[in-house]
C-alpha positions in Angstrom: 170.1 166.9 85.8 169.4 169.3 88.5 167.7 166.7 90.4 170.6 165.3 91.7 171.3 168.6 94.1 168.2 166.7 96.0 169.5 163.5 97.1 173.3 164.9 97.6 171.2 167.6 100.2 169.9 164.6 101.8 173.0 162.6 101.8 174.7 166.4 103.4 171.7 166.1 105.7 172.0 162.7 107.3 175.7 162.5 107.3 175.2 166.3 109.6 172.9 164.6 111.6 175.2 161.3 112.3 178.1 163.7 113.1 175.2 165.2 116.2 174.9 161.5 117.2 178.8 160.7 117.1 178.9 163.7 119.1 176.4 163.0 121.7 177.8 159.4 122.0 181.8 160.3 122.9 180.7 163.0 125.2 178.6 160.2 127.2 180.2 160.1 130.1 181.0 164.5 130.1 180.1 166.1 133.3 177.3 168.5 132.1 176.9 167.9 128.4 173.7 168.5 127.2 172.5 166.3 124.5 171.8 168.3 120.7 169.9 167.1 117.5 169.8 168.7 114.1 166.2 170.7 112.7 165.5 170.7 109.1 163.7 172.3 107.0 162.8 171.8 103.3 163.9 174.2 100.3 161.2 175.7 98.2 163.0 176.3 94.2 160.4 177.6 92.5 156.7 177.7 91.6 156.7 175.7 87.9 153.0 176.5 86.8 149.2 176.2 88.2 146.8 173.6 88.1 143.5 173.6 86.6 142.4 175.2 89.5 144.2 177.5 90.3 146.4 175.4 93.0 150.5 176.6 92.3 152.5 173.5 91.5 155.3 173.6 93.6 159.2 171.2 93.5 161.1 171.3 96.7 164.5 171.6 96.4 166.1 169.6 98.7 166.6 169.3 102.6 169.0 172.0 104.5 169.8 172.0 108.7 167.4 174.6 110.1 168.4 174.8 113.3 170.9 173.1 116.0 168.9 172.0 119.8 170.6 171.4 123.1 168.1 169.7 125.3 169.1 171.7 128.6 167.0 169.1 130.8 168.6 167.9 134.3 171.5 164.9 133.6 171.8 162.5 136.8 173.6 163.7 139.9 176.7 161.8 141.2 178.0 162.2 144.4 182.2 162.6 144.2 182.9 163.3 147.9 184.7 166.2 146.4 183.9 169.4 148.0 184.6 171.7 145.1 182.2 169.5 143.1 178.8 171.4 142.5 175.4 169.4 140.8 173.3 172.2 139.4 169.7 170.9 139.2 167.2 172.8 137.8 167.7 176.1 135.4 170.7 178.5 135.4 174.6 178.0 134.3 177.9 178.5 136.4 179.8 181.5 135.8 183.3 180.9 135.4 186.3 183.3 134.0 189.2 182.7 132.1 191.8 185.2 129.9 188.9 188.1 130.6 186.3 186.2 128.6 183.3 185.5 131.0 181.8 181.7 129.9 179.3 179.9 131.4 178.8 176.3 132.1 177.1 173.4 133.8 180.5 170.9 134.2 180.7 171.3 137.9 183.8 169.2 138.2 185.7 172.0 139.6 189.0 171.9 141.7 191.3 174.4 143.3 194.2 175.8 141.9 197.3 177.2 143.5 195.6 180.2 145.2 193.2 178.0 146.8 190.4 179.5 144.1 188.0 177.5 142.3 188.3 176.8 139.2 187.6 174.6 136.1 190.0 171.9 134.5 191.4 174.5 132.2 191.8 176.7 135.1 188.7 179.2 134.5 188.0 180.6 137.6 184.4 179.7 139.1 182.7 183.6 140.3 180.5 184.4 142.9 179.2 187.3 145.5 182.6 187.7 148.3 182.2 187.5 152.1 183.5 189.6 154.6 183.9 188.3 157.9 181.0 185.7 157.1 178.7 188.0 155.8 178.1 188.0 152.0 177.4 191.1 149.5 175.1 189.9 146.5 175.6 193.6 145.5 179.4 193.1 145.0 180.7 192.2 142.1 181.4 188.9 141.1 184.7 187.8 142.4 186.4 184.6 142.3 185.9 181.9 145.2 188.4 181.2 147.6 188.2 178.7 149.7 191.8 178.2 151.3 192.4 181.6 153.5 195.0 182.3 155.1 194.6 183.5 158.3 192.4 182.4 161.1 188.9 183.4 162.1 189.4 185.9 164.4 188.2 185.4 168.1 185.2 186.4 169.7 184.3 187.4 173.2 181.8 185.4 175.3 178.9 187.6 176.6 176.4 185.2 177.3 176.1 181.8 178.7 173.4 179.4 180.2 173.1 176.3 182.1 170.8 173.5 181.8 170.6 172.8 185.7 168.6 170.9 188.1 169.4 171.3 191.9 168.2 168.8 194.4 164.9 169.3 196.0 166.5 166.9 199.0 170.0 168.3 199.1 170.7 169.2 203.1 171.4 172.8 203.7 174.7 173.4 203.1 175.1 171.1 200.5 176.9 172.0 197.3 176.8 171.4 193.6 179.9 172.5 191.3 179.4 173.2 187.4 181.9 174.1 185.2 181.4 176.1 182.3 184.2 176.9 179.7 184.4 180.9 178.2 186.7 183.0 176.0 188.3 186.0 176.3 188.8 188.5 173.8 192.2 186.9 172.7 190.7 183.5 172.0 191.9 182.3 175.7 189.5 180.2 177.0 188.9 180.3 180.8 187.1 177.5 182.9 184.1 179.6 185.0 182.7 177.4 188.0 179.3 178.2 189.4 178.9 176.9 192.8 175.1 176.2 193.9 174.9 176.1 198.0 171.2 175.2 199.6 170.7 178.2 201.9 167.1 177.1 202.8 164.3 175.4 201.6 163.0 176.2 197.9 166.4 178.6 198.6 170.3 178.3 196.6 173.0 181.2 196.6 175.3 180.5 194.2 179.1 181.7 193.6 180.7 182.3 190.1 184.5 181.9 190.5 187.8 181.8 188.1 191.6 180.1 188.8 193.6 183.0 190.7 195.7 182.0 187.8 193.6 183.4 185.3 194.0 187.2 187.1 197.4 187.1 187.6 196.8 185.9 191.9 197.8 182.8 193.6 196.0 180.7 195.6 192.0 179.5 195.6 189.7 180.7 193.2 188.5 184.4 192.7 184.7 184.8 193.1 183.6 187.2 190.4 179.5 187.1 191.1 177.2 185.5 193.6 173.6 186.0 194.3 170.8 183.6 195.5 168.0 181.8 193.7 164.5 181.1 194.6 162.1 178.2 193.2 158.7 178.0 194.6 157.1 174.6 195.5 156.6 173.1 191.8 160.5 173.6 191.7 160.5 176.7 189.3 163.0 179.4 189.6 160.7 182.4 190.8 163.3 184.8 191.5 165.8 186.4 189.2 162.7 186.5 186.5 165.6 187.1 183.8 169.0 187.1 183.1 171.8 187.5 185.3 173.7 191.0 184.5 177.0 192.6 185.2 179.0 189.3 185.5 182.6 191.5 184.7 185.6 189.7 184.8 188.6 192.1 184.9 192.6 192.0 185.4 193.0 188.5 183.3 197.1 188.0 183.2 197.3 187.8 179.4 196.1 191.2 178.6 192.7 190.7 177.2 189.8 192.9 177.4 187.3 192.9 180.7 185.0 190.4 180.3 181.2 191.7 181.1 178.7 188.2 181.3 175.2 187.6 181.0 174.0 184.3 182.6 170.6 183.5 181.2 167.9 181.7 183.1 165.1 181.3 180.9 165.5 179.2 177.1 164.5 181.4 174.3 160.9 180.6 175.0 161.0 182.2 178.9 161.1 179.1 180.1 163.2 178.7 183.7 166.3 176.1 182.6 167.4 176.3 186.3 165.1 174.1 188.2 164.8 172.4 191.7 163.5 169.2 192.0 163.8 166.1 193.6 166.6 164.3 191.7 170.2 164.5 192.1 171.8 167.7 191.5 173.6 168.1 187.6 173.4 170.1 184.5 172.0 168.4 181.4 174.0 171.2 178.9 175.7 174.8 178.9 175.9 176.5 176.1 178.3 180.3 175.6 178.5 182.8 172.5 182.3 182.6 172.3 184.6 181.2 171.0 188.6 181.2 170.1 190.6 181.4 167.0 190.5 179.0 164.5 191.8 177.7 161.6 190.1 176.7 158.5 189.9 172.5 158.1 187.4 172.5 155.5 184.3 173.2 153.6 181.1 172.4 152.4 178.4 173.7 149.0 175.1 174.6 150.4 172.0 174.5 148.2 171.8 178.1 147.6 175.1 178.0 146.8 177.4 179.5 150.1 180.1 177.7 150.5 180.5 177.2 154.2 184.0 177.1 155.7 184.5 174.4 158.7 187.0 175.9 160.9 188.7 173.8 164.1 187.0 176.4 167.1 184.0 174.0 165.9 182.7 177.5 164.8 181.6 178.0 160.5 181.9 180.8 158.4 180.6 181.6 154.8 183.3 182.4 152.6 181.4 183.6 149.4 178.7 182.2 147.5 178.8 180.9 143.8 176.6 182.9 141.4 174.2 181.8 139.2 173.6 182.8 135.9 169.9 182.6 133.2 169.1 183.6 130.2 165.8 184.4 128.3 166.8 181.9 124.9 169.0 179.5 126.1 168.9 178.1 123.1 170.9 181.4 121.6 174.0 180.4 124.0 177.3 179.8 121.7 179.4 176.8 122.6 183.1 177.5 123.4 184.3 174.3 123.7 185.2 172.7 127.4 181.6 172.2 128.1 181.4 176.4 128.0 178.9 178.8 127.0 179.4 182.4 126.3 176.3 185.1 126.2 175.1 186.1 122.5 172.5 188.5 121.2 170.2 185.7 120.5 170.9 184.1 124.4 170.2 187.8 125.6 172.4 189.2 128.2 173.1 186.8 131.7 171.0 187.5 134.2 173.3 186.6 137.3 171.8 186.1 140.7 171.7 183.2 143.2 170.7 179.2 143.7 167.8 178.6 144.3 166.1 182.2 144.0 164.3 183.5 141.3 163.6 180.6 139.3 167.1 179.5 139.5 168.5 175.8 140.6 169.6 174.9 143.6 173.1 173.0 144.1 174.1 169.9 145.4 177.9 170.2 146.5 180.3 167.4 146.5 178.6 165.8 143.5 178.6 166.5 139.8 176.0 166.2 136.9 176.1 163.7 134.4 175.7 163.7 130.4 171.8 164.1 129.7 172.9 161.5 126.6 170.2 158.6 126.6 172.0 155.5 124.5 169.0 153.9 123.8 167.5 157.3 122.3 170.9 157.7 120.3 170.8 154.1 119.1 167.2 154.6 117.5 168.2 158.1 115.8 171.5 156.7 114.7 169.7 153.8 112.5 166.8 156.8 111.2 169.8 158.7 109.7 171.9 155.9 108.6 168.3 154.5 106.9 168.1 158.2 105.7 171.4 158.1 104.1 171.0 155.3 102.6 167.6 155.8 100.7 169.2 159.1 99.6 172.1 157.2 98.5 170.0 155.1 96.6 168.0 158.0 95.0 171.5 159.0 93.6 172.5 156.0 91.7 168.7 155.9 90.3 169.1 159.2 89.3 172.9 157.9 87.6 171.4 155.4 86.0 168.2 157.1 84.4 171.1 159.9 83.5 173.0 157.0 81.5 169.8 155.5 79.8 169.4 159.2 78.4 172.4 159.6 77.3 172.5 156.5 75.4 169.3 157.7 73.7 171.2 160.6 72.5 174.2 158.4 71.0 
């Protein structure tokens, strides 16, 4: 009887979907795994004959898999303390690379490998936009991630420096006030500058900017390398400069470095005086200078949109590339490789590669991972429908048996 291709289609059916289930339930506890269910669809055989009116009579065939569903929806973020561990919330896949086969993938459980690259567990390397000297190229091509450089961070020059300063409205004249402030030469060298305020007259300071001898190659006292005078007015507010101190130039330093040419800003970025004069004792609240000396890289950190953000020990930070982000128009199309990876097919359409956070793209949380989207209870439920499902099929079959027997002992 050709009835029994029915029920064995619905035994293939269940068992298919109890495999999904199985398959959802070991990879529980897989960073990124996206839960997937079986579609089905019926089978049409044939149209027997008409009704009275007209209606075809129709017998179905049978049940057969339609279709296979990843539910792509955001799993739960852990946090690792791992900072080559990357949470991608919201839409978009890593790209990662591995024996020239571009895959993509939502596991961010990466790690580093030997050459201080990221990479996957199975050593696929995780690809992003380079930086140069900080500055990244989202018109490059993708690259892998390094995150261990040799080298240092080059120094840089100070140019500018300012002072958070009050000078006392009381002081005698003749009194003084000493502040320190620390800048770098173009070696990295740092060099302690000290500004000496002196009350001339009233509402009246000249000040003195001095290094060590030492520092030029001299013996001795300190060697004045600016001076001037300042003027507040009866509120206590510098009147006079009205902006920044120029032509600060520091030449001759004993380890070979470059002149030094300084800026000492009065005003904070809003024009505001930061050197003031009023009746409390003398001191400066803050400094603050552009420069800085070499450094070495100590660590790093996964910013939302992606940049990873080396920590280096001049207290200074520098990107040092950002991890792309790839979308596609059916995600749905995507083929599974195996390892919790993806590859690109004519049904996914081509990857669309850009960054977090932009363009409809997720953002990233670093040192965390995503979990398995699996929901147990939801897996639980499904797993009794197909067993129930199975077993009415399965019951259907030995019906079917034994109606086949009670015909044949007709026959006989």
């Amino acid at each position: 009887m050709s009835a029994f291709s029915i029920p064995l289609s619905g035994l293939a059916a269940s068992s298919s979907s109890l495999n999904v289930i199985a398959n959802n339930l070991a990879n529980l506890n897989t960073d990124g795994y996206k839960n997937e269910s079986l579609v089905f669809g019926d089978v049409f055989n044939q149209v027997q004959q008409t009704s009275g009116n007209g209606n075809p009579i129709q017998v179905g065939a049978g049940v057969q898999i339609a279709g296979q569903v990843a539910n792509f929806s955001n799993g739960n973020v852990s946090s690792t303390g791992v900072a080559s561990n990357m949470a991608l919330q919201g839409n978009g896949f890593f790209v990662v690379e591995g024996n020239s086969q571009v895959s993509y993938t939502r596991a961010g459980n990466f790690t580093v490998n030997s050459h201080g690259q990221l990479c996957t567990p199975q050593g696929d390397l995780v690809m992003g936009y380079p930086a140069v000297n900080g500055v990244i190229s989202t018109s490059a091509e993708l690259s892998p991630i390094v995150v261990n450089q040799s080298g240092n961070i080059p120094a840089m020059a100070t140019t500018s420096f300012q002072m958070n300063t009050n000078l006392n409205a009381s002081a005698a004249v003749g009194d003084t006030y000493n502040a320190p402030i620390t800048v770098y030469d173009s070696l990295g060298a740092s060099h302690v500058l000290t500004v000496q305020y002196t009350k001339a007259s009233t509402n009246t300071w000249s000040y003195s900017i001095s290094i060590p001898s030492a520092d030029t190659g001299g013996t001795g006292a300190a060697t004045p390398v600016a001076t001037g005078t300042l003027t507040f007015d009866s509120n206590g507010t510098l009147t006079s400069p009205s902006g920044p101190i120029t032509g600060i130039t520091i030449s001759g330093l004993a380890n070979g470095a470059s002149p030094m040419d300084l800026t000492w800003n009065l005003n904070d970025a809003n024009g505001n005086p930061i050197v003031t004069q009023q009746n409390a004792a003398s001191g400066t609240n803050s400094s603050d200078q552009n420069g800085y000396g070499v450094g070495t890289l100590m660590g790093y950190s996964v910013l939302p949109d992606g940049t990873v953000q080396g920590q280096f020990s001049n207290n200074q930070t520098l990107a040092l590339g950002q991890v792309a982000i790839a979308s596609f128009a059916n995600v749905q199309g995507l083929k599974q490789g195996g390892d919790n990876e993806y590859q690109a097919t004519l049904a996914s359409g081509a990857a669309v590669v850009g960054q977090a956070g932009v363009a409809g793209n997720g953002s990233i949380t670093g040192g965390a991972v995503e979990n398995s989207n699996v929901d147990l209870s939801t897996q639980f439920a499904e797993m009794i429908v197909a067993q129930q499902g199975y077993e009415a099929n399965a019951k259907v079959l030995t019906t079917l048996d034994q109606v086949s027997r009670a015909t044949l002992q007709i026959v006989s």
